[in-house]
C-alpha positions in Angstrom: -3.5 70.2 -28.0 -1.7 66.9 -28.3 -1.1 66.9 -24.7 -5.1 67.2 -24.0 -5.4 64.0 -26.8 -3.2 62.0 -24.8 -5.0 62.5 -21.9 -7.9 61.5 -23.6 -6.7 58.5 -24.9 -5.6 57.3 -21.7 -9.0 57.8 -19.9 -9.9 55.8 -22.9 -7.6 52.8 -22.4 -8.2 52.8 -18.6 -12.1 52.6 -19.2 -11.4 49.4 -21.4 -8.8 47.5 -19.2 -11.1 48.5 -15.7 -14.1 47.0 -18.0 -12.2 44.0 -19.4 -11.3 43.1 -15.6 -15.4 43.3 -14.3 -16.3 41.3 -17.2 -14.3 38.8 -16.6 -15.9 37.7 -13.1 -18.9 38.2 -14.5 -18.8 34.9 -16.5 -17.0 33.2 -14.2 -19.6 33.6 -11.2 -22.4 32.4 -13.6 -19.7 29.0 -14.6 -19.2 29.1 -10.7 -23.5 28.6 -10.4 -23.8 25.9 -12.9 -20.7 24.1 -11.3 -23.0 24.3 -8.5 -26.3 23.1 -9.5 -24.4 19.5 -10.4 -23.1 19.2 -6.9 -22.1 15.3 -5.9 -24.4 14.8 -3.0 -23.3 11.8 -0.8 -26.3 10.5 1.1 -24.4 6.9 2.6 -22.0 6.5 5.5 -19.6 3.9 6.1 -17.7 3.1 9.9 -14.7 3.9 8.5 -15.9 7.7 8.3 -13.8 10.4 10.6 -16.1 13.5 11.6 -14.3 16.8 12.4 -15.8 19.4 14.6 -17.7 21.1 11.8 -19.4 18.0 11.0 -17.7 17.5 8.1 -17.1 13.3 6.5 -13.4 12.6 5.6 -13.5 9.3 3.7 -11.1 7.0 3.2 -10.1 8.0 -0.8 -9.7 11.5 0.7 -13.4 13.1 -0.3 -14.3 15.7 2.4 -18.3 16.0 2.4 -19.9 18.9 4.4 -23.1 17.9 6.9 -25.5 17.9 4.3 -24.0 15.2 2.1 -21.8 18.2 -0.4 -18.6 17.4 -1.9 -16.3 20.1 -0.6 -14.1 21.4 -3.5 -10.7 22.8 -2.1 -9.1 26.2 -3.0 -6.0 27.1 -4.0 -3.7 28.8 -0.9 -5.5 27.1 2.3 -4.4 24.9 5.0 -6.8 21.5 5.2 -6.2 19.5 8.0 -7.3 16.1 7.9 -8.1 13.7 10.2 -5.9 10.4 10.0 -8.7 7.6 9.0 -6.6 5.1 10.5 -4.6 6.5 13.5 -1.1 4.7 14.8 -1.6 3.4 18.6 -0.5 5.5 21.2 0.2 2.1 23.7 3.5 1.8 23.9 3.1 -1.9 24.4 0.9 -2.1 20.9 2.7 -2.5 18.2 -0.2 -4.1 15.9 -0.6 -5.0 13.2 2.6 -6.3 12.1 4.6 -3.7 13.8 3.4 -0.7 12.4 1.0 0.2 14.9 -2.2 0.5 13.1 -4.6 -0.9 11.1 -3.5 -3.5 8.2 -5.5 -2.6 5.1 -8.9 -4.6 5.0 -8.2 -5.1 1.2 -6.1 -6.1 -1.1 -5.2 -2.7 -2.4 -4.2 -1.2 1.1 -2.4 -4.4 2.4 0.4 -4.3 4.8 4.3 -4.9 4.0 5.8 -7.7 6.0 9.6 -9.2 5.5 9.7 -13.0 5.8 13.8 -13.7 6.5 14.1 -11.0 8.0 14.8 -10.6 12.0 11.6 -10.8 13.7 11.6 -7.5 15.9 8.8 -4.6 16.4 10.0 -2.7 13.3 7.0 -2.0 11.0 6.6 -5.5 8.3 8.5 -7.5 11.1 6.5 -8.0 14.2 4.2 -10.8 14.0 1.3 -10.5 15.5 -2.4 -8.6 14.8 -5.5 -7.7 16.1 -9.0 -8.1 14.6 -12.8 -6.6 16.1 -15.7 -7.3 15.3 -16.9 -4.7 17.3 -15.3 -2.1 14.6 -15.0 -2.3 10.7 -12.1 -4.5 11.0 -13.0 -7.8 10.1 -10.0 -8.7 8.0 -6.2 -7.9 7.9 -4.2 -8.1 4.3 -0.1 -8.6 4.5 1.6 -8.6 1.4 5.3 -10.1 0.8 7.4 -11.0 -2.0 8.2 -14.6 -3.6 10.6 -16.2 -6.2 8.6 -18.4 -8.6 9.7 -21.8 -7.1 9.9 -21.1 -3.6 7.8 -22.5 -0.7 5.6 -20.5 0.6 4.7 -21.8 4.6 2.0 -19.8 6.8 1.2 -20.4 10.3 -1.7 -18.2 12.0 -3.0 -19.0 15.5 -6.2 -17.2 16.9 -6.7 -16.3 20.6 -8.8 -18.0 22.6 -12.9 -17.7 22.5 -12.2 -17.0 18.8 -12.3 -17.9 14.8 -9.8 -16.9 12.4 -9.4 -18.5 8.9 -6.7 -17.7 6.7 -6.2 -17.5 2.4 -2.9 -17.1 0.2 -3.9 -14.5 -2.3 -2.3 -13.9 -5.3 -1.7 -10.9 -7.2 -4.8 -11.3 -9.5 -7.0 -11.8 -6.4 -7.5 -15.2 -6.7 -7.1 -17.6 -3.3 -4.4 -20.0 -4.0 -4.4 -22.5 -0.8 -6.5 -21.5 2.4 -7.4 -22.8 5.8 -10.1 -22.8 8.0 -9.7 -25.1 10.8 -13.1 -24.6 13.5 -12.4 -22.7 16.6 -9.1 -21.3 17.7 -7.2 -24.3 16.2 -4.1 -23.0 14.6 -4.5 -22.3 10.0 -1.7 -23.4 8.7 -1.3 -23.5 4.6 2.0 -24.4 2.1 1.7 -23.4 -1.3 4.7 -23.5 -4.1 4.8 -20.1 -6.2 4.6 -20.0 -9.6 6.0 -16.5 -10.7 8.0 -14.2 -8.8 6.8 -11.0 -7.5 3.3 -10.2 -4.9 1.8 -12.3 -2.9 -0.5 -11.8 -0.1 -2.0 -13.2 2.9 -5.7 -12.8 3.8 -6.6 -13.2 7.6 -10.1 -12.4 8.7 -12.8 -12.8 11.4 -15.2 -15.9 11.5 -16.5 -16.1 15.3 -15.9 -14.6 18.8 -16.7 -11.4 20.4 -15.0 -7.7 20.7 -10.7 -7.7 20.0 -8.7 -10.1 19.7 -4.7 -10.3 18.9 -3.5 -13.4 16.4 0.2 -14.0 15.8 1.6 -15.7 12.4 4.8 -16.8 10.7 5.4 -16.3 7.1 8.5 -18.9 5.9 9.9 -19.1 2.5 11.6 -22.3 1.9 14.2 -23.2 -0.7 15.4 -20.9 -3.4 15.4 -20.7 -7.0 18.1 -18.1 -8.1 18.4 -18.0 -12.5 16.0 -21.1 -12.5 19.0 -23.0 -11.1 16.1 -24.8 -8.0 18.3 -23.7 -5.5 20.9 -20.9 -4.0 23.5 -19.0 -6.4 26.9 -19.3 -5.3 27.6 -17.2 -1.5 31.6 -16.3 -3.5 33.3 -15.5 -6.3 35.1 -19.2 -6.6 31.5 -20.7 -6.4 29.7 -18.4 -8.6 26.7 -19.3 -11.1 27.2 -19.6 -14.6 24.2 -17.7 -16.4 24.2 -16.6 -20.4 23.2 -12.8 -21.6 18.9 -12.8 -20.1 16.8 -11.7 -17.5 16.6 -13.8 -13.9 14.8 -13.9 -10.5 17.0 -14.3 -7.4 16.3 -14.2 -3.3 18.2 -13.0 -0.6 17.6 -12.3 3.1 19.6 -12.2 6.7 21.1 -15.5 6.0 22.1 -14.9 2.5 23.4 -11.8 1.9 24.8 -13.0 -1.1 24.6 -13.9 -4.6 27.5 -14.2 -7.1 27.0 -15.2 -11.1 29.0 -15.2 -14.1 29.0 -15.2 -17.3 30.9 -15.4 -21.1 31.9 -12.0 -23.2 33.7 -11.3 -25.7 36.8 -8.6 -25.9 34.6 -5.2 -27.0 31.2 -6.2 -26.1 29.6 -3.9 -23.6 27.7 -5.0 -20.4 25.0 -3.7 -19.4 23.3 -4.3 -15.7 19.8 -3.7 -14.6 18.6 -4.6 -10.9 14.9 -3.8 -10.2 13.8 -4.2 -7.0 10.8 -1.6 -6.8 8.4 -3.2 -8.3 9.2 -6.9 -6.7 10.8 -6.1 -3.7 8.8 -3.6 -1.3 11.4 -1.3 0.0 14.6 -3.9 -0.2 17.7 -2.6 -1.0 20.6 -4.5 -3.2 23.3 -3.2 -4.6 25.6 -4.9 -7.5 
């Protein structure tokens, strides 16, 4: 008899847990419906737009809308393979804009890294040349580099021939700080002094002339201002700079690989070093 209860009670229990799974779906399909009804429904296009053999819109902040103008929600445990928005050149003579063989951002939020005082080769940031189309959506090319506050800040952009180029100093608030925009193909040049240390970015974009054309530039930082001394720390350890306990800006590059300080302590008092380049240096690498 308690055998034949048991059995009972397990037909039971199974009866509950197969229910408790169906019912589950249930209210999820009917969540799954209203999700549906509020669908974001794109109905504008933009040149920048990559199309895959579906018909499918791959923007550039990574939305993927189906023919009809859907937003494609992605599922957990698939492959999605995007198309690159802004492909690298396949020439192996191209190696626009700025060496890294694509597209520089055409704003201020995707611009490109460049390295002033640093050798000018075809690595990406140190070539130094670009290419704008009118033709295409790329009317403008952004470059960003960093500065000490106190340092000279020289630019030098020359247009090809049969076109118009003009070219602003940006700063990181998005405000032009010195520009030039000479008529024709004349060659922009602009100086501007910095006054803080960290971003700054040049702006070059299309005025006048007709399909591609490749401009080359020169980005030069002049003088130094290492601990708000106007001018170079000491290259050794005999000419080091005196600083006190704070927190200071400094530069290096090829031709000053270098910077020595020093500084008062007492017997017992800790020292404690931090040296932050991420945020002010783009990808530079110093050790202490």
């Amino acid at each position: 008899m308690n055998y034949k209860k048991a059995r009972i009670e397990a037909v039971v229990l199974t009866i509950i847990l197969l229910g408790a799974m169906f019912l589950a779906p249930a209210s999820s399909f009917a969540t799954h419906e209203e999700k549906n009804s509020n669908v974001l429904l794109r109905t504008t296009y933009r040149d920048t737009d990559v199309y895959d053999e579906e018909g499918n819109v791959y923007d550039e902040e990574g939305n993927v809308y189906d023919e009809e103008g859907n937003l494609i929600s992605f599922m957990l445990d698939r492959n999605y393979d995007f198309p690159d928005p802004n492909p690298a050149s396949l020439d192996p003579d191209d190696y626009d804009d700025a060496g890294t063989r694509r597209d520089a951002g055409n704003k201020k939020s995707r611009a490109t890294a460049i390295y002033p005082g640093e050798i000018i080769d075809n690595s990406p940031g140190r070539a130094r040349t670009g290419k704008l189309d009118s033709t295409a959506d790329d009317h403008e090319d952004w470059y960003f580099f960093t500065v000490c506050e106190g340092q000279e800040i020289n630019i030098e952009m020359t247009p090809p021939t049969g076109f118009d180029y003009d070219l602003d100093l940006v700063d990181d608030d998005k405000v032009v700080r010195a520009s030039s925009s000479n008529a024709g193909n004349a060659q922009e040049s602009l100086t501007f002094t910095a006054d803080y240390t960290g971003k700054w970015f040049m702006r070059i974009y299309y005025v006048g002339g007709t399909d591609e054309g490749q401009y080359s530039f020169d980005v030069t930082l002049i003088g130094q201002n290492d601990a708000g001394t106007a001018g170079d720390a000491g290259d050794s350890f005999a000419d080091a700079t005196l600083i006190t306990p704070g927190e200071y800006c400094g530069y290096l590059d090829m031709n000053d690989a270098y910077d020595w300080y020093k500084f008062e302590v007492n017997e017992g008092d800790g020292i404690h070093f931090i040296l932050e380049m991420r945020k002010i240096a783009y990808l530079a690498d110093f050790d202490i």
